[in-house]
TORMIGU-611054 format. One record per residue: residue number from 1; residue in three letters; x, y, z of N, C-alpha, C in turn. Coordinates in Angstrom, 3 decimals. Layout:
BEGIN
     i    aa        n.x        n.y        n.z       ca.x       ca.y       ca.z        c.x        c.y        c.z
   NUM   ala          X          Y          Z          X          Y          Z          X          Y          Z
...
This chain:
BEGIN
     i    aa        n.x        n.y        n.z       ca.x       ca.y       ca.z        c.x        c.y        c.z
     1   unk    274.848     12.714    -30.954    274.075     11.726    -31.668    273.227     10.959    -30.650
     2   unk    272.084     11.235    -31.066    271.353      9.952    -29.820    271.349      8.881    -30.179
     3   unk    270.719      7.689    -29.284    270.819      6.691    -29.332    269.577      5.933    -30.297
     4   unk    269.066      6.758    -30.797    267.826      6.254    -31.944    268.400      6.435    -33.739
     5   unk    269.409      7.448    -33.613    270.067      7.941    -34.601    271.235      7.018    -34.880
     6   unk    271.763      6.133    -33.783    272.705      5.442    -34.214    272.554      3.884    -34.500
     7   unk    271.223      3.687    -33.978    270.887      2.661    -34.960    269.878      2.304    -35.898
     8   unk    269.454      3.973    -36.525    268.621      3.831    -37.713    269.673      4.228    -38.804
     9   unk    270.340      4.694    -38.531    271.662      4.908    -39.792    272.103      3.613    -40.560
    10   unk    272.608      2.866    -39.971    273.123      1.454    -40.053    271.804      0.902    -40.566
    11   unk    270.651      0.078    -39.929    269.581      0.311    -40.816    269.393      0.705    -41.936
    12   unk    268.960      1.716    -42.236    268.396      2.404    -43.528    269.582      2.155    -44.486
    13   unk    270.991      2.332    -44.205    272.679      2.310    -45.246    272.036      0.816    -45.374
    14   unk    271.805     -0.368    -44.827    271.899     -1.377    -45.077    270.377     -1.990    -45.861
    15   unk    269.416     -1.744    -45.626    268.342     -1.726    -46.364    268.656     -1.414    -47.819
    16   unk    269.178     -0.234    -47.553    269.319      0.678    -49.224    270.453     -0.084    -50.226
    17   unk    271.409     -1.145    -49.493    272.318     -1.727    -50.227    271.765     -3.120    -50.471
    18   unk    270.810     -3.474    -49.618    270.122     -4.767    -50.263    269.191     -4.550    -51.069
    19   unk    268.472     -3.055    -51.369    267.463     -3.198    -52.576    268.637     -2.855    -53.510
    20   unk    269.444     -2.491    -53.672    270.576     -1.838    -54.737    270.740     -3.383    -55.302
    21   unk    271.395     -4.473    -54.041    271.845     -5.895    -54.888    270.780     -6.534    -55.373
    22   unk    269.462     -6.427    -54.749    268.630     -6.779    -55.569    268.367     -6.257    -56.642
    23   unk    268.118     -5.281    -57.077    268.096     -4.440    -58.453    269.305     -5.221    -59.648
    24   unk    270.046     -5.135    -59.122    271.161     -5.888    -59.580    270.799     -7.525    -59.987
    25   unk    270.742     -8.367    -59.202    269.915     -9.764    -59.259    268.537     -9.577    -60.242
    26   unk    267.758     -8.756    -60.239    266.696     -8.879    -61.339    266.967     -8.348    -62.635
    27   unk    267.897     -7.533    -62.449    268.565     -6.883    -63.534    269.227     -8.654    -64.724
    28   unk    269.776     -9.219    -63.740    270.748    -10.215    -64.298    270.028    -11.294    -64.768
    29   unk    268.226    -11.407    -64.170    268.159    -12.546    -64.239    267.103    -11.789    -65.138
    30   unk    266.885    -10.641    -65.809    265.752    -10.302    -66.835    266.668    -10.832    -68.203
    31   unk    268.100    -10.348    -68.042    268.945    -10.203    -69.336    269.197    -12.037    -69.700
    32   unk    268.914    -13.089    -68.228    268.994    -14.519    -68.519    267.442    -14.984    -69.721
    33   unk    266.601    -13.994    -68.473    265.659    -14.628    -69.475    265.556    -14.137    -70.848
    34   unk    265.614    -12.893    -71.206    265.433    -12.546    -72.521    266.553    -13.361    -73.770
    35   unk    268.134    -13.599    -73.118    268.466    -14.597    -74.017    267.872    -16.375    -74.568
    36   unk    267.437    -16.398    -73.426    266.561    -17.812    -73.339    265.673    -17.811    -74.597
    37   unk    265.021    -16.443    -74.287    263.910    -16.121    -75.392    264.184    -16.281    -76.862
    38   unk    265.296    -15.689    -76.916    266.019    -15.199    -77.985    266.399    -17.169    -78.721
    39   unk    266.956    -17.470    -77.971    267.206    -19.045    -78.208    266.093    -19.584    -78.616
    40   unk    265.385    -19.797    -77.844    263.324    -20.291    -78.349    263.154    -19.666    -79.870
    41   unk    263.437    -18.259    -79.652    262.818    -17.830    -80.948    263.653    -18.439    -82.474
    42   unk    265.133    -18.489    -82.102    266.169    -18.938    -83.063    265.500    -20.028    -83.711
    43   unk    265.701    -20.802    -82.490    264.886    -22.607    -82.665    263.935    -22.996    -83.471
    44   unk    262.358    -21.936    -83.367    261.525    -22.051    -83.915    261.620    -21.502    -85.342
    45   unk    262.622    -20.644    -85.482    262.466    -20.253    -87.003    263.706    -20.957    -87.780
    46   unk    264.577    -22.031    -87.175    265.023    -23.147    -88.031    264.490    -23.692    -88.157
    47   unk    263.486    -24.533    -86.882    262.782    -25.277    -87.614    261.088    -25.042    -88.591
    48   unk    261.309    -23.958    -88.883    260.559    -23.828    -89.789    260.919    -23.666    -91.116
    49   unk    262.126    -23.327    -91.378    262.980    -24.129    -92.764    263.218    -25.113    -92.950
């Protein structure tokens, strides 16, 4: 193993697990907002009865 190989491994494994938790984090915070939405929308059609 050379010495360019052993620290682009570590690198790239670790890159690839912070876009993974990010995926994850936008994932969580699309499903926050769309309930939000969902609430707004509730709201507005009580008070329109």
């Amino acid at each position: 193993m050379t010495l360019k190989s052993v620290f682009l491994f570590p690198l790239i494994a670790l890159t690839m697990l912070g876009a993974l938790a990010a995926c994850e984090t936008v994932k969580g915070a699309g499903e926050d907002i769309e309930t939000a939405g969902q609430a707004v929308g509730n709201a507005a059609e009580e008070a329109e009865d």
